[in-house]
mmCIF file of the N, C-alpha and C atoms, coordinates in Angstrom:
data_MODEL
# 
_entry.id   MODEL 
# 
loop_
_atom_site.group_PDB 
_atom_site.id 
_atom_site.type_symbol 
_atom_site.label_atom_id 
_atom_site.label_alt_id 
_atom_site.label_comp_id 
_atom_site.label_asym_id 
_atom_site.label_entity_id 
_atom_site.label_seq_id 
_atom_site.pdbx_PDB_ins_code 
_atom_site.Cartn_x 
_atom_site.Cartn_y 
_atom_site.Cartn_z 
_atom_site.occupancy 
_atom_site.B_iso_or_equiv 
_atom_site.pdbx_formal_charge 
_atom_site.auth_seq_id 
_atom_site.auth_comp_id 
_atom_site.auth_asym_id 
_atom_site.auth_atom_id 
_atom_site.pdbx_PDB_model_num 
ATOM 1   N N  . UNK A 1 1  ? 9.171   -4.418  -11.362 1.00 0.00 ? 1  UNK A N  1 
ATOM 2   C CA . UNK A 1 1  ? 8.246   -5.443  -11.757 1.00 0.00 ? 1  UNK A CA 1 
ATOM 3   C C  . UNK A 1 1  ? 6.834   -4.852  -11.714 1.00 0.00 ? 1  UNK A C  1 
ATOM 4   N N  . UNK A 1 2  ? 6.450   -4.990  -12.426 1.00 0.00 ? 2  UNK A N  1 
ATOM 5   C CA . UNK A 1 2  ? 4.374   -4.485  -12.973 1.00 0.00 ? 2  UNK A CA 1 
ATOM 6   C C  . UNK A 1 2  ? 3.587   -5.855  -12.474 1.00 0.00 ? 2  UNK A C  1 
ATOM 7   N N  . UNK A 1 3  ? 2.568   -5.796  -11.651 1.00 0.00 ? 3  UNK A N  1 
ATOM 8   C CA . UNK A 1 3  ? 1.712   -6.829  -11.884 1.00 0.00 ? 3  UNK A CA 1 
ATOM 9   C C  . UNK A 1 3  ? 0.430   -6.527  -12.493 1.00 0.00 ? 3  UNK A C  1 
ATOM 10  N N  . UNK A 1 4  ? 0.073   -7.235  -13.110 1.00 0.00 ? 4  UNK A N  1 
ATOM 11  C CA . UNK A 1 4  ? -1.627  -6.817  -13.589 1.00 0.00 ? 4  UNK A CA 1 
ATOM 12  C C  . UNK A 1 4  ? -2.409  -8.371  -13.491 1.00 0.00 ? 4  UNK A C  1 
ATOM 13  N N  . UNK A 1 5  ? -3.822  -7.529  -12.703 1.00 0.00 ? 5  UNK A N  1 
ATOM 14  C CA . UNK A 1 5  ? -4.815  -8.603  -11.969 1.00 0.00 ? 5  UNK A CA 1 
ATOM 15  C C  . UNK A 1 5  ? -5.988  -7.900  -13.523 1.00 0.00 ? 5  UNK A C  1 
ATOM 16  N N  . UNK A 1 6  ? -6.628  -8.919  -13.676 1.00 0.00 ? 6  UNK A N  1 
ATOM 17  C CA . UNK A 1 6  ? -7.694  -9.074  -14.307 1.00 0.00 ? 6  UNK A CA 1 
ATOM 18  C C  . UNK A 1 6  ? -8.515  -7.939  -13.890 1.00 0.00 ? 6  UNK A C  1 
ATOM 19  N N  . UNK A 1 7  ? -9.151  -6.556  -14.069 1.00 0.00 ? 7  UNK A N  1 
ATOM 20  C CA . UNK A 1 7  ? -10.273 -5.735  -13.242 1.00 0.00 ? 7  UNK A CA 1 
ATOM 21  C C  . UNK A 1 7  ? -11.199 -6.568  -12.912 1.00 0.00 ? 7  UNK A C  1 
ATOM 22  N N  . UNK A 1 8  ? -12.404 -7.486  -13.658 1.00 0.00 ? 8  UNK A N  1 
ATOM 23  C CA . UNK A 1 8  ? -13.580 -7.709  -13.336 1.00 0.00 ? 8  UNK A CA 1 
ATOM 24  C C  . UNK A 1 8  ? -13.235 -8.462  -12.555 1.00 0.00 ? 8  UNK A C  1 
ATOM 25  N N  . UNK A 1 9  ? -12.328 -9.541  -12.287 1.00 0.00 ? 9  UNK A N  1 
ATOM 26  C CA . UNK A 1 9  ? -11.815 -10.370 -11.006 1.00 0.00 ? 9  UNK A CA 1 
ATOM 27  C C  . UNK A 1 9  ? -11.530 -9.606  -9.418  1.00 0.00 ? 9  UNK A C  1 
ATOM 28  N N  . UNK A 1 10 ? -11.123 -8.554  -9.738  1.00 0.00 ? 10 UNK A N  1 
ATOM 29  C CA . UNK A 1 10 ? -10.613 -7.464  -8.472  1.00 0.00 ? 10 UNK A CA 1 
ATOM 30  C C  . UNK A 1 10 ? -11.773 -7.196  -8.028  1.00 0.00 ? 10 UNK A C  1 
ATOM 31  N N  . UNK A 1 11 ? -12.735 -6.335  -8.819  1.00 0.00 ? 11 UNK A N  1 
ATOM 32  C CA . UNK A 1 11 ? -14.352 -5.360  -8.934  1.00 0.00 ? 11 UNK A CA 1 
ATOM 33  C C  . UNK A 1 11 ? -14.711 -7.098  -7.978  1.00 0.00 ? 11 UNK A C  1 
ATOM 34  N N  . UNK A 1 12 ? -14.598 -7.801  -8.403  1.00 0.00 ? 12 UNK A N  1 
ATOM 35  C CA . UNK A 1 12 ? -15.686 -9.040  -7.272  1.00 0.00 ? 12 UNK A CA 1 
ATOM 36  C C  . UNK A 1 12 ? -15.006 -9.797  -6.325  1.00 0.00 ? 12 UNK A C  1 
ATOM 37  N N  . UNK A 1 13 ? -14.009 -9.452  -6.204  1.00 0.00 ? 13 UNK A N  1 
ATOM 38  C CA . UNK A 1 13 ? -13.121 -9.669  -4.577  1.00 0.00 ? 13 UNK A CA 1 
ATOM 39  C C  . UNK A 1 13 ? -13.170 -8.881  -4.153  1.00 0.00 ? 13 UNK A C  1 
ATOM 40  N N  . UNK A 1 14 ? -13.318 -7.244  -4.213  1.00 0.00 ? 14 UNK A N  1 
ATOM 41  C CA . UNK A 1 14 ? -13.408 -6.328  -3.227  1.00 0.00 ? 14 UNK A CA 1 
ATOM 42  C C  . UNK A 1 14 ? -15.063 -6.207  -2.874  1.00 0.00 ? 14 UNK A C  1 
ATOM 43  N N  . UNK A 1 15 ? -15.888 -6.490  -3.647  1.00 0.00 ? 15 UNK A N  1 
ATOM 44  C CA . UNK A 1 15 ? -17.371 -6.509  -3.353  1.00 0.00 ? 15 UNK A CA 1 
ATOM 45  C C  . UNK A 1 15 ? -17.655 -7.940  -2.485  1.00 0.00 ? 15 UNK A C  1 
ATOM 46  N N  . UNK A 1 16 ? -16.992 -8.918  -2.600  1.00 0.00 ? 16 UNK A N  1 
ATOM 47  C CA . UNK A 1 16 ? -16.991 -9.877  -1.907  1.00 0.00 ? 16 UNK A CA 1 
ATOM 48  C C  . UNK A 1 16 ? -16.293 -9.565  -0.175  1.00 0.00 ? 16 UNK A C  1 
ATOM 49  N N  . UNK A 1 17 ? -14.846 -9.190  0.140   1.00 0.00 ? 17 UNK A N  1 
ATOM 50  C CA . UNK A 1 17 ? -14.499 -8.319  1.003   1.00 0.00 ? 17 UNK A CA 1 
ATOM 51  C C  . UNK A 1 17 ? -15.782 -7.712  1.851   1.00 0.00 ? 17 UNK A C  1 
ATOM 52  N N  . UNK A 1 18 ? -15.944 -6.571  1.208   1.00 0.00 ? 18 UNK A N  1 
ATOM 53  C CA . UNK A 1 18 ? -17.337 -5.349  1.389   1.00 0.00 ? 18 UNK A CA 1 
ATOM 54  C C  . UNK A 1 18 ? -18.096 -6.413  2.022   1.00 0.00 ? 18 UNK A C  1 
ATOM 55  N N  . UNK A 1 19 ? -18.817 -7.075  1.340   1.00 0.00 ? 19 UNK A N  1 
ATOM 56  C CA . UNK A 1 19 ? -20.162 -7.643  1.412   1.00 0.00 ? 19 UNK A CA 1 
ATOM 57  C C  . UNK A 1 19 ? -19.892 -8.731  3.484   1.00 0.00 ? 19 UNK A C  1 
ATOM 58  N N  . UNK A 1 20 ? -18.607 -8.974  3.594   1.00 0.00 ? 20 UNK A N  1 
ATOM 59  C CA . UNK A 1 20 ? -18.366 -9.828  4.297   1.00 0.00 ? 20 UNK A CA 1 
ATOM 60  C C  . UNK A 1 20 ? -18.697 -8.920  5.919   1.00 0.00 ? 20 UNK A C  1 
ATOM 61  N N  . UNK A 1 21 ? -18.859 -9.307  7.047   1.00 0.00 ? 21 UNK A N  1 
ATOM 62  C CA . UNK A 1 21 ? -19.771 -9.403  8.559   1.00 0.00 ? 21 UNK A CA 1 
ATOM 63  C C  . UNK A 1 21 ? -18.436 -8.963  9.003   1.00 0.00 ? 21 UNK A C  1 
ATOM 64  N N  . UNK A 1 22 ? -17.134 -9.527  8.682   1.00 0.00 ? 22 UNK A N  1 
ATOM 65  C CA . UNK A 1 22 ? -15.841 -9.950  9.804   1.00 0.00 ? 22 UNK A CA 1 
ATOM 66  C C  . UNK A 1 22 ? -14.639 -9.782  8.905   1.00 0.00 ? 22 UNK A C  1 
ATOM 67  N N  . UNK A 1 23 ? -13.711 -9.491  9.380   1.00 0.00 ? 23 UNK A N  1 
ATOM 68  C CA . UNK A 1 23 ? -12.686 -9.337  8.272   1.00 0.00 ? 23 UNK A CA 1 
ATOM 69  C C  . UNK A 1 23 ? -11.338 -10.407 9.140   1.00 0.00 ? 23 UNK A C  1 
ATOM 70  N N  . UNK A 1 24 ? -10.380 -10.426 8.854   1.00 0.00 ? 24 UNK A N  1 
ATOM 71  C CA . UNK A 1 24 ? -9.303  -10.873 9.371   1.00 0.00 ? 24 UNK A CA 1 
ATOM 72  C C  . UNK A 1 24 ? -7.783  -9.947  9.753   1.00 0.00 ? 24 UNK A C  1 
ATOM 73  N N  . UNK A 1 25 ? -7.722  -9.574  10.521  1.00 0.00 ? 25 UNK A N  1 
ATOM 74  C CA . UNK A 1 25 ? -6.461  -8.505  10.517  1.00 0.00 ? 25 UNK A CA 1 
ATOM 75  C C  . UNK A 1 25 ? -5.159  -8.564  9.887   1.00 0.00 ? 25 UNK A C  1 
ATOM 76  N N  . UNK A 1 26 ? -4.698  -7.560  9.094   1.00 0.00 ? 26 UNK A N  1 
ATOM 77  C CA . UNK A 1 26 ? -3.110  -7.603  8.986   1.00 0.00 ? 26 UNK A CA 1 
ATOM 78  C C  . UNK A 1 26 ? -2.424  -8.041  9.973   1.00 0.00 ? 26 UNK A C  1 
ATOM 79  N N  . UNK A 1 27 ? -1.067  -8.301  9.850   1.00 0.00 ? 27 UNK A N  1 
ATOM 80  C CA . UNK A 1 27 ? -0.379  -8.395  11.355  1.00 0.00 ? 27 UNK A CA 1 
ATOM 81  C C  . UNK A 1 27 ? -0.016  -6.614  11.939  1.00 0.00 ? 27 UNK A C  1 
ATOM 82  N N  . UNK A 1 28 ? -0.174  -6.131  10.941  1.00 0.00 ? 28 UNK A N  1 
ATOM 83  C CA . UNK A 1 28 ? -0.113  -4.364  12.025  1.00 0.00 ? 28 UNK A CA 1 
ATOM 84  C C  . UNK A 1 28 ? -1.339  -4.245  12.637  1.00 0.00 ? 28 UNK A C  1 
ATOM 85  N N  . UNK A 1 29 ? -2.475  -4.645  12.624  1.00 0.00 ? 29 UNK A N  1 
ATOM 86  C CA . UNK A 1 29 ? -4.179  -4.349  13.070  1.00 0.00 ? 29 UNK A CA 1 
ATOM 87  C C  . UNK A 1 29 ? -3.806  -5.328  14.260  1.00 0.00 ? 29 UNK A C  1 
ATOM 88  N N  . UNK A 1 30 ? -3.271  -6.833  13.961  1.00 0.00 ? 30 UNK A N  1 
ATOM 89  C CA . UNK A 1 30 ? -3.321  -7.331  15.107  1.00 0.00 ? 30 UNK A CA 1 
ATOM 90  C C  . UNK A 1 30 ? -2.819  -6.585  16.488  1.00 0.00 ? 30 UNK A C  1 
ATOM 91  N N  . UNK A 1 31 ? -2.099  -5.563  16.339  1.00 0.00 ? 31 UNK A N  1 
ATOM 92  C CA . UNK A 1 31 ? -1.095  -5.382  17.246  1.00 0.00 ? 31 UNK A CA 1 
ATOM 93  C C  . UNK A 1 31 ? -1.743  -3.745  17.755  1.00 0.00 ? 31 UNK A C  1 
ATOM 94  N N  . UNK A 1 32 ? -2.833  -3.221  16.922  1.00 0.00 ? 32 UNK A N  1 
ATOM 95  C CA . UNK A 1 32 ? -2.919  -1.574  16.701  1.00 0.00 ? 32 UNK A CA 1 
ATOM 96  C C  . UNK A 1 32 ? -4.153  -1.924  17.883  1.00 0.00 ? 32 UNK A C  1 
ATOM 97  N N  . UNK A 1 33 ? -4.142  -1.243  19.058  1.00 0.00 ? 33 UNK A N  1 
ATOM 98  C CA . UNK A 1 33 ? -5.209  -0.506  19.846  1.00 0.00 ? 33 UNK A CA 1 
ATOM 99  C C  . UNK A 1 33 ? -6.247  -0.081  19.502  1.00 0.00 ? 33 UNK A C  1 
ATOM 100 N N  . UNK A 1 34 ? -6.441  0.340   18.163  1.00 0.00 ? 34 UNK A N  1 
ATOM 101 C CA . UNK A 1 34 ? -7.713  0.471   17.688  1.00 0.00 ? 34 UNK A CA 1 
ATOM 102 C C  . UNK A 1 34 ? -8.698  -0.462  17.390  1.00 0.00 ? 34 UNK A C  1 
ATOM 103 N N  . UNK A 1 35 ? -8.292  -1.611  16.907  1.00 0.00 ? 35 UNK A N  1 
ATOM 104 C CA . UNK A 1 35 ? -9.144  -2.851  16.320  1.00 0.00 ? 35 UNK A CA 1 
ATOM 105 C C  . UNK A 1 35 ? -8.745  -3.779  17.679  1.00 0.00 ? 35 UNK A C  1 
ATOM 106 N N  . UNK A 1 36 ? -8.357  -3.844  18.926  1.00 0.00 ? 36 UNK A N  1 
ATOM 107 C CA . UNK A 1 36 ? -8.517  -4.589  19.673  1.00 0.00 ? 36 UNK A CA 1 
ATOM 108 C C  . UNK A 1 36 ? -10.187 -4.472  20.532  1.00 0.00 ? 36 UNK A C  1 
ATOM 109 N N  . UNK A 1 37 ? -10.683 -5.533  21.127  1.00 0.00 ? 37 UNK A N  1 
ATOM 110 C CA . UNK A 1 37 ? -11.855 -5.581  21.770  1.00 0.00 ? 37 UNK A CA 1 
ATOM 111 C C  . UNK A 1 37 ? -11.903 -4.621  23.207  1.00 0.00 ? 37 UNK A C  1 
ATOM 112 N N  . UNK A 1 38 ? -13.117 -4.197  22.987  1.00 0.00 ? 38 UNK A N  1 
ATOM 113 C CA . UNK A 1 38 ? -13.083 -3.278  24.708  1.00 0.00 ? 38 UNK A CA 1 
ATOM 114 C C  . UNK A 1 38 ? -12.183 -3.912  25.810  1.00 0.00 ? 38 UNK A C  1 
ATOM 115 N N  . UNK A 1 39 ? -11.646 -2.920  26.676  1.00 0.00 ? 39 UNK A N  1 
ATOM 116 C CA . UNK A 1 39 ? -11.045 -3.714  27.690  1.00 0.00 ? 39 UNK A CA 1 
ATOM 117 C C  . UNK A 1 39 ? -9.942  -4.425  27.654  1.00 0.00 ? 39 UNK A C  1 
ATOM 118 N N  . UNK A 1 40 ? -9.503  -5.040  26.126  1.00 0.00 ? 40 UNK A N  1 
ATOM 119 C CA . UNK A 1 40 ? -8.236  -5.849  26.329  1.00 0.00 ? 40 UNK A CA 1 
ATOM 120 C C  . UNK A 1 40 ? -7.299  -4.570  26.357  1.00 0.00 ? 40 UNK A C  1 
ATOM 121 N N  . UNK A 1 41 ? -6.079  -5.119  26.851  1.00 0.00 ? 41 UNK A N  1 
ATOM 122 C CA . UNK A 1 41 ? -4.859  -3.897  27.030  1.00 0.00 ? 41 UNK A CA 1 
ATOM 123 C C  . UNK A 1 41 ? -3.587  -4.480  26.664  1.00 0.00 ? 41 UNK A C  1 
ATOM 124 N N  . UNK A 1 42 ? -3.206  -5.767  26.013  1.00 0.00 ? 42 UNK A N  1 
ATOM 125 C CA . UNK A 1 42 ? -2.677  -6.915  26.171  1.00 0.00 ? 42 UNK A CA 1 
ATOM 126 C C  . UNK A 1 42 ? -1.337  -6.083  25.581  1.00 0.00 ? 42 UNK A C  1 
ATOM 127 N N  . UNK A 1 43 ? -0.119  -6.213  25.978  1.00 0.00 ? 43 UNK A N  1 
ATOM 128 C CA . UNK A 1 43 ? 1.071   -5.948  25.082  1.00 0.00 ? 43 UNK A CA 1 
ATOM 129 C C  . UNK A 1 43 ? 1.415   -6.776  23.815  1.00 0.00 ? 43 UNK A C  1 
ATOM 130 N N  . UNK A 1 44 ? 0.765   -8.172  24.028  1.00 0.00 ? 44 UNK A N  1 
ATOM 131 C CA . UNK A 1 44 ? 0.718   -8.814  22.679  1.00 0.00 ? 44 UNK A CA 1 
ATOM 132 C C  . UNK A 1 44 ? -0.324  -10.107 22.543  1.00 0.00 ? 44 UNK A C  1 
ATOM 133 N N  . UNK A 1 45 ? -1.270  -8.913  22.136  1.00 0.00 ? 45 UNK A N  1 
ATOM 134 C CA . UNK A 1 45 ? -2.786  -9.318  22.102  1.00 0.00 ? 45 UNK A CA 1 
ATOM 135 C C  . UNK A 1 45 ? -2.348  -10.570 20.861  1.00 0.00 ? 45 UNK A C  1 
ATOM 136 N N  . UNK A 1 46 ? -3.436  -10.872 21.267  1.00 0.00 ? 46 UNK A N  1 
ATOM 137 C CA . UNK A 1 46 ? -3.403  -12.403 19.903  1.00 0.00 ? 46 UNK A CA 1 
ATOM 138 C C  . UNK A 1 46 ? -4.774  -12.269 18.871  1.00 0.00 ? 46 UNK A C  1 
ATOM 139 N N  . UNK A 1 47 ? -5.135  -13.142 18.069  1.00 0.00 ? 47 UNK A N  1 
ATOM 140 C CA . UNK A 1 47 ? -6.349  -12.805 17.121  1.00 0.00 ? 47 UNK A CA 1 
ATOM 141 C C  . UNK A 1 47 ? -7.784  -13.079 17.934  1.00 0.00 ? 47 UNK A C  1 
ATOM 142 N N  . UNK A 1 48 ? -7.519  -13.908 19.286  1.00 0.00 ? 48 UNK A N  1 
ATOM 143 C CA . UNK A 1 48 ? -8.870  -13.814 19.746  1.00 0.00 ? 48 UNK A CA 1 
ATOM 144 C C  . UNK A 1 48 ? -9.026  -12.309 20.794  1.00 0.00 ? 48 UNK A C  1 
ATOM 145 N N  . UNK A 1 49 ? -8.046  -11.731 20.613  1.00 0.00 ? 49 UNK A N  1 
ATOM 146 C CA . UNK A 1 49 ? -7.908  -10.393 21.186  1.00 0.00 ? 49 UNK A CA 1 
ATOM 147 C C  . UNK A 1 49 ? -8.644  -8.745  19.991  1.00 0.00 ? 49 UNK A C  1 
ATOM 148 N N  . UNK A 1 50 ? -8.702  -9.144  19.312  1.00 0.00 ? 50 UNK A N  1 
ATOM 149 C CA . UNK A 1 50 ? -9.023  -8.546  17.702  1.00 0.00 ? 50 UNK A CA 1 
ATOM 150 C C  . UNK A 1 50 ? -10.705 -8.327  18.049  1.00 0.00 ? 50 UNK A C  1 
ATOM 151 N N  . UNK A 1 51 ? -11.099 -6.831  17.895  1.00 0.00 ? 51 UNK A N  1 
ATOM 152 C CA . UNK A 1 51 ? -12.785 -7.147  17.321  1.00 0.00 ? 51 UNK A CA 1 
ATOM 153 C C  . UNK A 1 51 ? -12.493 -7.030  15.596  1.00 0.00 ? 51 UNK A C  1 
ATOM 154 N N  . UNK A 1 52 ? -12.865 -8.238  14.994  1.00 0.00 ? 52 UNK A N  1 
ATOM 155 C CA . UNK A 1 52 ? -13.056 -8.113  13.904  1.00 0.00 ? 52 UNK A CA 1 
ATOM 156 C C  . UNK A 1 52 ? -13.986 -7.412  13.049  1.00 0.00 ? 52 UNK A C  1 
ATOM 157 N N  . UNK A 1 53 ? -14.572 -7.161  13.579  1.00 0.00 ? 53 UNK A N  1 
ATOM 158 C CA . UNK A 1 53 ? -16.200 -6.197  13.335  1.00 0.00 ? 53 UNK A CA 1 
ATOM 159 C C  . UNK A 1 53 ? -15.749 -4.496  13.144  1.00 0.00 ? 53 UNK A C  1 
ATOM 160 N N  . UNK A 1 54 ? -14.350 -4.666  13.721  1.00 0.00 ? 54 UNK A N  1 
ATOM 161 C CA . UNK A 1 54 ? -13.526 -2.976  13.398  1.00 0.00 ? 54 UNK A CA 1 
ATOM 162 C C  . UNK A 1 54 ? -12.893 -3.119  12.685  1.00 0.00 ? 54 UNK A C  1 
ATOM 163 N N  . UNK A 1 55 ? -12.461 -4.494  11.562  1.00 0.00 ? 55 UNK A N  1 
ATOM 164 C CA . UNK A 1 55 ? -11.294 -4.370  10.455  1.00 0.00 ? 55 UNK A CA 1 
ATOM 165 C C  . UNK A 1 55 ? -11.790 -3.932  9.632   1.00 0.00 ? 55 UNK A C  1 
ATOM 166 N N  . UNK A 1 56 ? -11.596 -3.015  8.467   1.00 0.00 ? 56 UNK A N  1 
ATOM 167 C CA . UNK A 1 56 ? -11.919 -2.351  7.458   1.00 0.00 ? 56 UNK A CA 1 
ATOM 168 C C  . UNK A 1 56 ? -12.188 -3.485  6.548   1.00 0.00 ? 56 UNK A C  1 
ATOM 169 N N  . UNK A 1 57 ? -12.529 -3.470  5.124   1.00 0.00 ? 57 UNK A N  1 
ATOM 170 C CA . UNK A 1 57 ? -12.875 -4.445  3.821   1.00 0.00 ? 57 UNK A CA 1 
ATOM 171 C C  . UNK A 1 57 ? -11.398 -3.894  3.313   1.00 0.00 ? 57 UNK A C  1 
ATOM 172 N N  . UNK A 1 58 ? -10.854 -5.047  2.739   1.00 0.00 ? 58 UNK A N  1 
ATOM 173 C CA . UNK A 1 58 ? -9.555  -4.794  2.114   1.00 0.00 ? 58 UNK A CA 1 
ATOM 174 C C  . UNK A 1 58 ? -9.246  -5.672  1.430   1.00 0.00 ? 58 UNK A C  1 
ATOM 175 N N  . UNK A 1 59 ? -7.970  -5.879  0.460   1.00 0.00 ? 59 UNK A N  1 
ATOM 176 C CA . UNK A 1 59 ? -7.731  -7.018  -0.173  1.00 0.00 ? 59 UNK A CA 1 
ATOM 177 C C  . UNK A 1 59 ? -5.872  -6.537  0.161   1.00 0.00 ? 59 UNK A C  1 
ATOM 178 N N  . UNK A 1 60 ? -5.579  -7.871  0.234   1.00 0.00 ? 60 UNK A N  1 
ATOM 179 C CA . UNK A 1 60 ? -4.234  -7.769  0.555   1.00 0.00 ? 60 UNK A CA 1 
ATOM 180 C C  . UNK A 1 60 ? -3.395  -8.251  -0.644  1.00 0.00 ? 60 UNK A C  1 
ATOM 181 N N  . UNK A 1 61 ? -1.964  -7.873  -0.680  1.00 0.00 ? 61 UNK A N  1 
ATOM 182 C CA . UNK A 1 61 ? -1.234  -8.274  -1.603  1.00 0.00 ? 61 UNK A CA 1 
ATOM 183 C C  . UNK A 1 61 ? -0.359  -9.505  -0.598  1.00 0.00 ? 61 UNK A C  1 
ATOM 184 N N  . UNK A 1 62 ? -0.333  -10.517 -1.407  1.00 0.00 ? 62 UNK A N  1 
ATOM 185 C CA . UNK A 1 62 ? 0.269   -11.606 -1.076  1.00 0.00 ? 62 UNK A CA 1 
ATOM 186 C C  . UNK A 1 62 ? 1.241   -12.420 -2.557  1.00 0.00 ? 62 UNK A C  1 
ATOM 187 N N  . UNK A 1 63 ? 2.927   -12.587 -1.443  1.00 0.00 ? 63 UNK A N  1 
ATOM 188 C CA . UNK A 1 63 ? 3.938   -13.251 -2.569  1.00 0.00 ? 63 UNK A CA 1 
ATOM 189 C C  . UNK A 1 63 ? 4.045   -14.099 -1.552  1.00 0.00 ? 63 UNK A C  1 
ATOM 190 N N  . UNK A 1 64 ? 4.176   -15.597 -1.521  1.00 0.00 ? 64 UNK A N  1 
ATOM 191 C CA . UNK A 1 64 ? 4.698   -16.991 -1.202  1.00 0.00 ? 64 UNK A CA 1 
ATOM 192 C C  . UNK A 1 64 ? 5.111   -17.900 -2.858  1.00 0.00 ? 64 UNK A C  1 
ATOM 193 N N  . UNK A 1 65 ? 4.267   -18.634 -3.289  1.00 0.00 ? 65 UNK A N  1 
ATOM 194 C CA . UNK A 1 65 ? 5.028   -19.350 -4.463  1.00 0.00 ? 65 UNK A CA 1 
ATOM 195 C C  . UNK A 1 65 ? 3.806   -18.986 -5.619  1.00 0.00 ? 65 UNK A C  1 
ATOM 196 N N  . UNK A 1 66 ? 4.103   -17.466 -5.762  1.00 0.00 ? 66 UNK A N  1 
ATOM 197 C CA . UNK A 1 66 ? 3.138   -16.135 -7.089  1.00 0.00 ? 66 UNK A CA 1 
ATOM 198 C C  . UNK A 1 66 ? 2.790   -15.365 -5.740  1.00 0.00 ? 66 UNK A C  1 
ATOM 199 N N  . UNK A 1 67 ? 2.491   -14.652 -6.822  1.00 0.00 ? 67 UNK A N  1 
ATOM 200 C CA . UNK A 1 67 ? 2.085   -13.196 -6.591  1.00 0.00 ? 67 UNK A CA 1 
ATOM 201 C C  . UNK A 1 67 ? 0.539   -13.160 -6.604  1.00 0.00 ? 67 UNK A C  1 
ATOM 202 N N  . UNK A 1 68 ? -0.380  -13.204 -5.502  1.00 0.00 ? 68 UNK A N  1 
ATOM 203 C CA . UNK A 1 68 ? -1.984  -12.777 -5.465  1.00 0.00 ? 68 UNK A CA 1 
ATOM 204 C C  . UNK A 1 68 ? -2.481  -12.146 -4.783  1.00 0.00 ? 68 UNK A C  1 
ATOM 205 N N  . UNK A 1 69 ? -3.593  -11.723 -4.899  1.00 0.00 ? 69 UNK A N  1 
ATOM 206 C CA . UNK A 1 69 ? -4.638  -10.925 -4.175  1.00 0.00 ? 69 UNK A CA 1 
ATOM 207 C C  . UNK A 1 69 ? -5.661  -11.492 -3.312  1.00 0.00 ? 69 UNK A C  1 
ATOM 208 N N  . UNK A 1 70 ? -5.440  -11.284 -1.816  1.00 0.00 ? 70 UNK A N  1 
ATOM 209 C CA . UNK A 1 70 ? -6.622  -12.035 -1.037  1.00 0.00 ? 70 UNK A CA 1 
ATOM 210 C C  . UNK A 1 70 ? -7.505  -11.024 -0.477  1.00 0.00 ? 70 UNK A C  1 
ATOM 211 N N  . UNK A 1 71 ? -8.801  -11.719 0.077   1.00 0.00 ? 71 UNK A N  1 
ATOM 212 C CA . UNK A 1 71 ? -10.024 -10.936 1.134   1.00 0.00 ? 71 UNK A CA 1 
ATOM 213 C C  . UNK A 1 71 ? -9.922  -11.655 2.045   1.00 0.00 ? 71 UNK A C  1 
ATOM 214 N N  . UNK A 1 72 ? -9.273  -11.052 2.933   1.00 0.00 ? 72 UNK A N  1 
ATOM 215 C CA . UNK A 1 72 ? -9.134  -11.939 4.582   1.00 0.00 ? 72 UNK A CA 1 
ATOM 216 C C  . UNK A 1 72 ? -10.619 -11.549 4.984   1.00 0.00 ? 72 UNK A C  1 
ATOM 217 N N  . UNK A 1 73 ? -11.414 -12.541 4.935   1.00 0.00 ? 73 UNK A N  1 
ATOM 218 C CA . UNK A 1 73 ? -12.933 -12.076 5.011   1.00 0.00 ? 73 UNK A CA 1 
ATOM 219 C C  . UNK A 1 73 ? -13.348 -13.434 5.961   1.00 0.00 ? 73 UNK A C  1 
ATOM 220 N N  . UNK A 1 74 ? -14.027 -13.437 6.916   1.00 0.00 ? 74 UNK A N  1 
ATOM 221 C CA . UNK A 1 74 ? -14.677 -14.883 8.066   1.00 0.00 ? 74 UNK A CA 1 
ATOM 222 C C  . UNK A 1 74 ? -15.983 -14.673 7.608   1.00 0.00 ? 74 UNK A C  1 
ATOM 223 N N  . UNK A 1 75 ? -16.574 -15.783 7.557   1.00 0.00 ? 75 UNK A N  1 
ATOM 224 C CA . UNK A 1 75 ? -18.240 -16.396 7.527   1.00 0.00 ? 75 UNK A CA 1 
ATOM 225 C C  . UNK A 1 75 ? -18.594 -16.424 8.665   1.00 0.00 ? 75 UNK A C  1 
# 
């Protein structure tokens, strides 16, 4: 199966992403030692366990009912 996203739609969700303070973690980041906050050590840290300020800009691929592209991005 091929999907194709619109470019100029992508080009301004990933600049939107970019542009964003905070990101939201995958569920592998939730769990990765690297993007957790100083000091926590938790075996199963939760999202207020997360510095979000260490998630990279990304856009995720997401299938529930279609196929889209999100910016797990916080205000």
């Amino acid at each position: 199966m091929k999907l194709h996203f619109d470019h100029a739609l992508v080009a301004r969700l990933l600049a939107h992403a970019q542009a964003a303070s905070e990101h939201s973690p995958t569920y592998d980041q939730l769990v990765d030692p690297v993007f957790l906050k100083a000091g926590v050590s938790s075996r199963h840290p939760t999202g207020a366990d997360v510095d979000r300020t260490k998630i990279p800009a990304g856009l995720m691929l997401v299938g529930d009912h279609g196929v889209y592209l999100s910016a797990p991005v916080r205000r």
